[in-house]
N, C-alpha and C positions, 0 to 999 in steps of 0.2 A: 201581444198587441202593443204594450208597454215598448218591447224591443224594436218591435217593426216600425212605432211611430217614430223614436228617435232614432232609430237608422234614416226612414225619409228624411228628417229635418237635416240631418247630417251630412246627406249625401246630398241634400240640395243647394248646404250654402256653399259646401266645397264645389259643388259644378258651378257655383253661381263668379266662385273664386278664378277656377280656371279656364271660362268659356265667356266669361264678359268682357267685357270692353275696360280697356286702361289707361284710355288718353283722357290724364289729366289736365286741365287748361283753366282759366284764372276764373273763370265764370264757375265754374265745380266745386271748385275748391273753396271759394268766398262764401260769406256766410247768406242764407234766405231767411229776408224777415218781410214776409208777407208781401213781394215783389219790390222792396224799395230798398233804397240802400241802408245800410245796418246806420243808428244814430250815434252809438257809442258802445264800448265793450261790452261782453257778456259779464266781467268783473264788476259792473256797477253796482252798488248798493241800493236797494228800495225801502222804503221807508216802512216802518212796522204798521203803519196807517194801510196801508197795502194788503197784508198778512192780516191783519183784525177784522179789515171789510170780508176779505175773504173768507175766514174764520164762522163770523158770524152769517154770512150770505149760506156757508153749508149747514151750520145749526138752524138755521131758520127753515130753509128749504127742505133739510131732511123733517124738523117737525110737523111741516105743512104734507109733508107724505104719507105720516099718520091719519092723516085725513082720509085721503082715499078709502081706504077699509071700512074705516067708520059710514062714510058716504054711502058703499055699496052696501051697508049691513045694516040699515039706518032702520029699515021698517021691524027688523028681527030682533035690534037692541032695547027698543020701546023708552020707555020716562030714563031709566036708569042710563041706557047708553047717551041720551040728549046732555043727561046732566052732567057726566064722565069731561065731555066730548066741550060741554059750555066752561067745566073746571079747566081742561086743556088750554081752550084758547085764551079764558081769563089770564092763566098763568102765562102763555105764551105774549097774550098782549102787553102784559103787566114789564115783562122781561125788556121787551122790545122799547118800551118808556122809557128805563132804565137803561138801555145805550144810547139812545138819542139825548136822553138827558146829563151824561156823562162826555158827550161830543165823541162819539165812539165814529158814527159815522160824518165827521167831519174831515176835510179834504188840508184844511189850513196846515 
């Protein structure tokens, strides 16, 4: 099964190689940045304020996906799952204090 799948893959990029179309022209070649013309290289530099928001946008969002579970399970976890579930988000809230109060999420 292993072999058959990568021989399809293989045999499809090589037909895609010698059976497609070659005419390059200045519009193909250029770069797509969401239909407008590109602002400045892909060499640019971004600010680590960039990379932090991001950072934190995934930590927060993945902890808030712990939720879910708990949500669906909520009537079966009874006193002890509420109180789990109220330590999480104290901690999560608490956390969240602590970059806004550090200017984590500031743009300056």
């Amino acid at each position: 099964m292993i072999a058959a799948g990568l021989g399809f893959g293989l045999v499809s990029v090589k037909a895609h190689e010698w059976l497609g179309p070659h005419r390059m022209t200045q519009e193909k070649l250029s770069t797509y940045e969401s239909g407008m013309p590109p602002v400045s290289t892909a060499r640019d530099r971004f600010s680590v304020k960039f990379y932090l928001v991001a950072m934190l946008f995934i930590l927060f969002d993945i902890e808030v996906v712990f939720m879910y579970p708990w949500a669906v399970t909520f009537r079966q976890t009874g006193q002890f799952g509420l109180m789990a579930m109220l330590l999480f988000m104290v901690t999560l809230f608490v956390g969240y204090i602590y970059i806004v109060k550090k200017g984590a999420l500031k743009w300056d």
